[in-house]
N, CA, C and O atoms as CSV, one atom per row, in Angstrom:
chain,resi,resn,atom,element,x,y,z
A,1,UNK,N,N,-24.796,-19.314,6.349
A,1,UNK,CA,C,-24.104,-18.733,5.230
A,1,UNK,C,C,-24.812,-19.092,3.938
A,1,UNK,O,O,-25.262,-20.238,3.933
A,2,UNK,N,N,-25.088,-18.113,2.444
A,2,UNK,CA,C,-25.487,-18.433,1.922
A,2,UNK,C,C,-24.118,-19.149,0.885
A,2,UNK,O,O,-22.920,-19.260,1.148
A,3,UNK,N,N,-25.127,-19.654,-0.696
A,3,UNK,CA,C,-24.225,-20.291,-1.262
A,3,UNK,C,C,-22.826,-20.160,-1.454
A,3,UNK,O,O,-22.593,-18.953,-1.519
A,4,UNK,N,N,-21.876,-20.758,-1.564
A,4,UNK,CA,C,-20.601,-20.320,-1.261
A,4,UNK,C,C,-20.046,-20.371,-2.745
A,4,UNK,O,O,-20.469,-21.196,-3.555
A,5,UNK,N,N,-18.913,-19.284,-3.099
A,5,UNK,CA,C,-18.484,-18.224,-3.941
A,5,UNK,C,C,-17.234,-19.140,-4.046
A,5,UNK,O,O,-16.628,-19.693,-3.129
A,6,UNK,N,N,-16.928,-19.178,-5.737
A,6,UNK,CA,C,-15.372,-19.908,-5.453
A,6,UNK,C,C,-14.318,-19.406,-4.686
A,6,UNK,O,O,-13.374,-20.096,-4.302
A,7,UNK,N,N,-14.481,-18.052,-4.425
A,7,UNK,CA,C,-13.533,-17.411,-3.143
A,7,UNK,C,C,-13.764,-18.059,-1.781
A,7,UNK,O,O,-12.927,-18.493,-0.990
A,8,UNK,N,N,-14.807,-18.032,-1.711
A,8,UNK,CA,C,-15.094,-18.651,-0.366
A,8,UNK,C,C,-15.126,-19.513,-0.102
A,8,UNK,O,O,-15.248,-19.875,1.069
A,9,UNK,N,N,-15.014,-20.383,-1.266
A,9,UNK,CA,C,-14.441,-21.913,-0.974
A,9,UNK,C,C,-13.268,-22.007,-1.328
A,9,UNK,O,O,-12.877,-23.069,-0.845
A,10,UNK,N,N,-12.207,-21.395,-2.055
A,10,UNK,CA,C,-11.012,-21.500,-2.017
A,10,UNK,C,C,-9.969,-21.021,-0.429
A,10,UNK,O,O,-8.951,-21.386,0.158
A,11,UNK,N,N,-11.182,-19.881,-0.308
A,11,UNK,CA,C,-10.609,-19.548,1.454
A,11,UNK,C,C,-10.638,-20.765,2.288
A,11,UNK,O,O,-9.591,-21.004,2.889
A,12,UNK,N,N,-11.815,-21.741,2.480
A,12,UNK,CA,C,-12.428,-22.422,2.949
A,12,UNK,C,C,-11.279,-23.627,2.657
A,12,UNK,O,O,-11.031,-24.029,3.794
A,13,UNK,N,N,-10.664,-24.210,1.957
A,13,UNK,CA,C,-9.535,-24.961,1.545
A,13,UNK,C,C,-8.444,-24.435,2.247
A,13,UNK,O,O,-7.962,-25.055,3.194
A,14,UNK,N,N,-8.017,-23.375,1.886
A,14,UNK,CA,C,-6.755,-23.068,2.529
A,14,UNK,C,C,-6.668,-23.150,4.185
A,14,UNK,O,O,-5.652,-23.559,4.747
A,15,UNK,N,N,-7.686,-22.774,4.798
A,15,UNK,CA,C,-8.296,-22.663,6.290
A,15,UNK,C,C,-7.933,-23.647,6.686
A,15,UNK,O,O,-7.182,-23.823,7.645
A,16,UNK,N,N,-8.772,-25.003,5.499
A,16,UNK,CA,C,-8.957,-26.531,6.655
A,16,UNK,C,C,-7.250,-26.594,5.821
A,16,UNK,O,O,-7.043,-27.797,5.985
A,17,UNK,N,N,-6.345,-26.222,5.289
A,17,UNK,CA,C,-5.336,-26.818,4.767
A,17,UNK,C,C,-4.060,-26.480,6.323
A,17,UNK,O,O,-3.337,-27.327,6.847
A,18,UNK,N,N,-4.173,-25.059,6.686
A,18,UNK,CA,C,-3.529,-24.652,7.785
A,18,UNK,C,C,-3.635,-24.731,8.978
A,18,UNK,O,O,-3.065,-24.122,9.883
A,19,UNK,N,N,-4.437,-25.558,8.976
A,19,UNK,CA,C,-5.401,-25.638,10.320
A,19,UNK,C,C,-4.960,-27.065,10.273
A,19,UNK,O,O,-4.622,-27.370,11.417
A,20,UNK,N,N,-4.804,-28.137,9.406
A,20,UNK,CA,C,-4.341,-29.381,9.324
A,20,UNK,C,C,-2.492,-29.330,10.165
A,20,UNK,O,O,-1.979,-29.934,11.108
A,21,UNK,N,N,-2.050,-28.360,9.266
A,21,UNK,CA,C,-0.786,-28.173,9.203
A,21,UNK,C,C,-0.632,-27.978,10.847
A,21,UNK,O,O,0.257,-28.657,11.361
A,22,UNK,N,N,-1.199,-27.350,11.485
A,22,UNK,CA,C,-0.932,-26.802,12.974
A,22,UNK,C,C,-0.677,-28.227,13.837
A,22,UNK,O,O,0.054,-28.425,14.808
A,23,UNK,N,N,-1.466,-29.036,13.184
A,23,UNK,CA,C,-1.024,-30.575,14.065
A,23,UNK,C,C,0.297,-31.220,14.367
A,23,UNK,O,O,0.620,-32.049,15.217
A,24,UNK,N,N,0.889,-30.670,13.533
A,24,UNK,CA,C,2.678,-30.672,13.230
A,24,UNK,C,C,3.524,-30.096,14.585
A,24,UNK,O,O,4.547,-30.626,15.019
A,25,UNK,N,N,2.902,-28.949,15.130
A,25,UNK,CA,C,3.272,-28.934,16.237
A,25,UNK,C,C,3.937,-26.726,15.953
A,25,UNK,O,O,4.130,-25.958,16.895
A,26,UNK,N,N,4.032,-26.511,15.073
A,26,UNK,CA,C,4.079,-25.476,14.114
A,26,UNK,C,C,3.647,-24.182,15.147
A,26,UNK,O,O,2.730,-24.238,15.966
A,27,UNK,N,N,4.620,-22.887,14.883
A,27,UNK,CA,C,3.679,-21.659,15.473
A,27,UNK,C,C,2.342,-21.463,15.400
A,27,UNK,O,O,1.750,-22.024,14.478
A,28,UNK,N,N,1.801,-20.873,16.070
A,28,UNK,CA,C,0.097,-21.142,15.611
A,28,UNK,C,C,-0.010,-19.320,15.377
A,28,UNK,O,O,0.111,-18.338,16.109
A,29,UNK,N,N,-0.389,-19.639,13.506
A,29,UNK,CA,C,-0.601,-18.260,13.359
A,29,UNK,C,C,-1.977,-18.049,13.530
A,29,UNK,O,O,-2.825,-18.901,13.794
A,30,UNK,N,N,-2.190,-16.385,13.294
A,30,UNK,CA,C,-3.453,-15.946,13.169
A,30,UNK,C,C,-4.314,-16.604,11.921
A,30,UNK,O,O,-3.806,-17.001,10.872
A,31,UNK,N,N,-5.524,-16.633,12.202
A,31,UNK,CA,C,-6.283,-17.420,10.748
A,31,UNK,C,C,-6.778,-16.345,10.260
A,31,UNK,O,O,-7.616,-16.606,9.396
A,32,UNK,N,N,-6.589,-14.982,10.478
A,32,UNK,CA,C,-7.347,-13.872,10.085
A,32,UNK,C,C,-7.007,-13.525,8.262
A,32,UNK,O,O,-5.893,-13.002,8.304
A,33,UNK,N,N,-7.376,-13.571,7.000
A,33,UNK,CA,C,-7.018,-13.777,5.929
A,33,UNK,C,C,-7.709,-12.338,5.770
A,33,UNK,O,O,-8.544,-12.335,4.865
A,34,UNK,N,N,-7.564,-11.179,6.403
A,34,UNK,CA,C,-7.954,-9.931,5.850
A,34,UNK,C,C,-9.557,-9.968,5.061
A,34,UNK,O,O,-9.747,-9.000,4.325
A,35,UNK,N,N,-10.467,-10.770,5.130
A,35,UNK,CA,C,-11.948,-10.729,4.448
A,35,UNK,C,C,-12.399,-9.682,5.589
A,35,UNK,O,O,-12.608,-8.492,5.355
A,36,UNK,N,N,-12.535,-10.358,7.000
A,36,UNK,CA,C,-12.847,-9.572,7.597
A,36,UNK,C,C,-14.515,-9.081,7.753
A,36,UNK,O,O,-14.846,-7.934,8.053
A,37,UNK,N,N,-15.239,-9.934,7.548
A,37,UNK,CA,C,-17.213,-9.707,6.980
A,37,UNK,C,C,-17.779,-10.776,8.006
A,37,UNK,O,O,-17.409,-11.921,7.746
A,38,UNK,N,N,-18.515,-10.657,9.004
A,38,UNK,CA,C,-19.530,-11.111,9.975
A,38,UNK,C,C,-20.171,-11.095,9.495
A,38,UNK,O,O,-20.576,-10.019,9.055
A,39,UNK,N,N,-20.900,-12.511,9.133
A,39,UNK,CA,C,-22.015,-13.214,8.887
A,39,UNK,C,C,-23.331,-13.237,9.577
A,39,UNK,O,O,-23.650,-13.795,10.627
A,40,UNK,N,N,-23.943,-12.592,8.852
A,40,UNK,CA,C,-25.486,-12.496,10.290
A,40,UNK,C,C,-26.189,-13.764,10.474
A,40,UNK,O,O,-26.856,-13.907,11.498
A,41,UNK,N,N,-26.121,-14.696,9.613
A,41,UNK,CA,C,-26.524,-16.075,9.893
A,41,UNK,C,C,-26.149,-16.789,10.926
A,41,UNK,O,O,-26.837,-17.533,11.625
A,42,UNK,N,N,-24.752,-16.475,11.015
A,42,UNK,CA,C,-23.987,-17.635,11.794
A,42,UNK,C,C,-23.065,-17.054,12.421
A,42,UNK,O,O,-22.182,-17.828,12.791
A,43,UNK,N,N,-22.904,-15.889,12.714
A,43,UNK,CA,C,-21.901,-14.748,13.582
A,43,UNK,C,C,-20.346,-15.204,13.215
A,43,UNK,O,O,-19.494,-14.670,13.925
A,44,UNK,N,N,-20.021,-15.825,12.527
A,44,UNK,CA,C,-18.455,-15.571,11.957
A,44,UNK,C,C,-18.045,-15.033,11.111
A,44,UNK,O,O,-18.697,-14.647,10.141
A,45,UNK,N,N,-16.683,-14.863,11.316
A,45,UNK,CA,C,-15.946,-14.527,10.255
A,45,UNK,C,C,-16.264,-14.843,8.612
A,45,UNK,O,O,-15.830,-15.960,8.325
A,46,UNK,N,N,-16.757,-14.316,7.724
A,46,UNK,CA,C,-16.939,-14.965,6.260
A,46,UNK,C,C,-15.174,-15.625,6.138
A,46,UNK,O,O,-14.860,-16.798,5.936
A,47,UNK,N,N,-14.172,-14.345,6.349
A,47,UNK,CA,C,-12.516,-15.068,5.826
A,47,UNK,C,C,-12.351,-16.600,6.779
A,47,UNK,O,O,-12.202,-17.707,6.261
A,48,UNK,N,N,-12.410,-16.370,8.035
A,48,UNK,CA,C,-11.580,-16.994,9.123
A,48,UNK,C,C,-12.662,-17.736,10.063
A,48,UNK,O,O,-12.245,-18.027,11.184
A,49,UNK,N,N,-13.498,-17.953,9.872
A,49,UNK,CA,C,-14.570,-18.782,10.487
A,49,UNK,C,C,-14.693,-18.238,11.899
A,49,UNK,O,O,-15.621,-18.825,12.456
A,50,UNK,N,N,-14.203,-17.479,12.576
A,50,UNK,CA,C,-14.176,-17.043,13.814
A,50,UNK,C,C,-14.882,-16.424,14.285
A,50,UNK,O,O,-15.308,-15.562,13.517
A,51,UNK,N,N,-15.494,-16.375,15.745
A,51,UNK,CA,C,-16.838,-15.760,16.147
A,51,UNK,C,C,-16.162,-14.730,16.897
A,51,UNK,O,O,-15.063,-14.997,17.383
A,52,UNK,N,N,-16.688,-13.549,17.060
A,52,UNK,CA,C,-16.363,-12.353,17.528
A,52,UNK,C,C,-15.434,-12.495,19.011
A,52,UNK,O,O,-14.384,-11.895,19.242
A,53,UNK,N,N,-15.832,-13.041,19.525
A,53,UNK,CA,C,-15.094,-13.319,21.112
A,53,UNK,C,C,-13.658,-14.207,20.406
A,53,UNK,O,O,-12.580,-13.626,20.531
A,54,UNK,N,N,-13.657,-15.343,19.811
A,54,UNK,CA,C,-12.283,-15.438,19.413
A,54,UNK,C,C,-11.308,-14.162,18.448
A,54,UNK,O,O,-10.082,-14.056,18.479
A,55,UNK,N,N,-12.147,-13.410,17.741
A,55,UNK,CA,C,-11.093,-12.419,17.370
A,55,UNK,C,C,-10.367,-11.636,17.842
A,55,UNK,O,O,-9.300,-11.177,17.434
A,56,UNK,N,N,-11.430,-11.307,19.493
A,56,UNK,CA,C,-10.672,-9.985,20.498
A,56,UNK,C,C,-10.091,-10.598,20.834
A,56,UNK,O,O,-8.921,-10.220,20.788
A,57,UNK,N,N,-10.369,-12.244,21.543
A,57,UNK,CA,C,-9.356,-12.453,22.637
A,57,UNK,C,C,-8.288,-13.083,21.718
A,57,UNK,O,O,-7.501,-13.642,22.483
A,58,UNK,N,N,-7.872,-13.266,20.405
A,58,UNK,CA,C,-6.921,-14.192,19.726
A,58,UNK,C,C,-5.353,-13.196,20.390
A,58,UNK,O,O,-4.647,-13.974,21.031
A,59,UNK,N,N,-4.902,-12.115,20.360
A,59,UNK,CA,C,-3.958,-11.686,20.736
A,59,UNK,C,C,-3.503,-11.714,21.974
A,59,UNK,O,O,-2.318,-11.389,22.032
A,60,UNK,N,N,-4.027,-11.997,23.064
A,60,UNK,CA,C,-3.952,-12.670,24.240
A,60,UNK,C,C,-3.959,-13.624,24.616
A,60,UNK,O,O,-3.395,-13.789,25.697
A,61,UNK,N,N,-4.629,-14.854,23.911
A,61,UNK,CA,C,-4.448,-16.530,24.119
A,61,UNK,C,C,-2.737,-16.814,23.928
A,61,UNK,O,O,-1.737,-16.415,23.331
A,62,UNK,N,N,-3.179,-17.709,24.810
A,62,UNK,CA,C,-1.608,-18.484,24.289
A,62,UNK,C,C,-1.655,-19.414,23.407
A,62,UNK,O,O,-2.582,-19.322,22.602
A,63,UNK,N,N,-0.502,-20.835,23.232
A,63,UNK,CA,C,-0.889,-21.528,21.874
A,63,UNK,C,C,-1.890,-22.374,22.518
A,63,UNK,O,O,-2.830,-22.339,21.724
A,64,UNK,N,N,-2.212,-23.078,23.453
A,64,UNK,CA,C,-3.426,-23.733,23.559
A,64,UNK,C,C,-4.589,-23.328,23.240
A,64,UNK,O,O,-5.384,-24.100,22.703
A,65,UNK,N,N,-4.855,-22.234,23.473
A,65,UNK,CA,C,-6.352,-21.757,23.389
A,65,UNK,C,C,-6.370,-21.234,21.540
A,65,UNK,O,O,-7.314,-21.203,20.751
A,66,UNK,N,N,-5.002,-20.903,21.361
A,66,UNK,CA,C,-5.374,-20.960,19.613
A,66,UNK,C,C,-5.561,-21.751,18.856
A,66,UNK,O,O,-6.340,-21.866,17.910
A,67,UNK,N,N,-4.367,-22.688,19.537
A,67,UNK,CA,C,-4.799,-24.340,18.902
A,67,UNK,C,C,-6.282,-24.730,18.592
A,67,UNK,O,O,-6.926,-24.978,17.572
A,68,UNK,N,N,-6.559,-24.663,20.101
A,68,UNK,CA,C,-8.396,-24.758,20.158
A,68,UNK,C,C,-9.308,-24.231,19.016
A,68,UNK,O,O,-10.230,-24.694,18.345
A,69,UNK,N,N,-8.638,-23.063,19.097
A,69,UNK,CA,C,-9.687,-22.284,17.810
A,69,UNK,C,C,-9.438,-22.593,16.313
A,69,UNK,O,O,-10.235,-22.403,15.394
A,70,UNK,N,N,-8.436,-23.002,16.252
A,70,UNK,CA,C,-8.038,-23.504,15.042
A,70,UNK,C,C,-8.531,-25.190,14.594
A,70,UNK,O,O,-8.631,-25.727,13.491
A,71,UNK,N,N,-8.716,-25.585,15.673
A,71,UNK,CA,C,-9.943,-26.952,15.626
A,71,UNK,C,C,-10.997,-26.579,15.402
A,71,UNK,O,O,-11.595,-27.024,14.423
A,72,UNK,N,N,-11.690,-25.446,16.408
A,72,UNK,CA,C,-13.073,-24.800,15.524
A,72,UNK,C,C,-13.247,-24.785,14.835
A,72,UNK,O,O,-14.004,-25.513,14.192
A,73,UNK,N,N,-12.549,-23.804,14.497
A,73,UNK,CA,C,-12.308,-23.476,12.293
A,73,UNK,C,C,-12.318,-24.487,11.674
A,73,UNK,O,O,-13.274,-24.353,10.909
A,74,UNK,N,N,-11.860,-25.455,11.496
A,74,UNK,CA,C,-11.393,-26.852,11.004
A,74,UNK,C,C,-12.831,-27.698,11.282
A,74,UNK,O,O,-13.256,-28.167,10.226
A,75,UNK,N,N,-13.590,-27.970,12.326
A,75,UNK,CA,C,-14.892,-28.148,12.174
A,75,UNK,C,C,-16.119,-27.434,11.449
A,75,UNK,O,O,-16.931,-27.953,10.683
A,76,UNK,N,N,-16.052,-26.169,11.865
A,76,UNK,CA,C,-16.714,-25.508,11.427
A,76,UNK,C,C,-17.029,-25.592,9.308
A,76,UNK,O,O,-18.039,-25.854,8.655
A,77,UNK,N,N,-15.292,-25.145,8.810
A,77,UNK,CA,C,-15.002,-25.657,7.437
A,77,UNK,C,C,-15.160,-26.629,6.675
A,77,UNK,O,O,-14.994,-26.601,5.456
A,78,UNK,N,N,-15.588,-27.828,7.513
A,78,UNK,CA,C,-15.584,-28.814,7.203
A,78,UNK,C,C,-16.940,-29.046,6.712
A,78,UNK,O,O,-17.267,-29.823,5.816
A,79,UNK,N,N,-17.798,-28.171,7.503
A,79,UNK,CA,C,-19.244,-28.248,7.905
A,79,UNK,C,C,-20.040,-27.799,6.838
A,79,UNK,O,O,-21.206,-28.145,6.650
A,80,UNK,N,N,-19.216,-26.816,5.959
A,80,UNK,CA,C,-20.180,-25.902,5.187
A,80,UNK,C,C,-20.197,-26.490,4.150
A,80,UNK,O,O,-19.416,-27.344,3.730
A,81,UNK,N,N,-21.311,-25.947,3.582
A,81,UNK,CA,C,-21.423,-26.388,1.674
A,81,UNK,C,C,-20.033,-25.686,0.882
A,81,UNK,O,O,-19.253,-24.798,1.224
A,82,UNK,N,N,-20.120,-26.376,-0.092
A,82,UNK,CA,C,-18.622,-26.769,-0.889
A,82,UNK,C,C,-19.272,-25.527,-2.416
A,82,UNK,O,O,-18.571,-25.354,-3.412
């Protein structure tokens, strides 16, 4: 990803903020924030950090496997320049 946009780091906050929150034990929503832009660098989501195979299969996982992805995200966010 290139340099990151105060949008994209304010997305990037809210992400690791809900993604914290899910530890609570909480419905596990979608992380999809409508950006919606695949990154050719790094094949995710620019909004939602998510790589193409978690977006199809997100409506079919149950909460474990979203949980999971929502740790992704949460690594992943953590990972990038600020």
């Amino acid at each position: 990803m290139s340099a990151a946009s105060p949008a994209d780091t304010e997305r990037r906050v809210r992400l690791l903020a809900r993604a914290r929150e899910l530890r609570r034990g909480d419905p596990v929503p979608s992380p999809c924030n409508s950006v919606c832009r695949i990154e050719p660098a790094t094949g995710l989501c620019a909004g939602c950090l998510r790589d193409l195979d978690e977006i199809a299969h997100w409506s079919g996982w149950g909460d474990a496997e979203r949980r999971a992805t929502w740790l992704r995200i949460e690594q992943r966010a953590s990972r990038l320049p600020a």
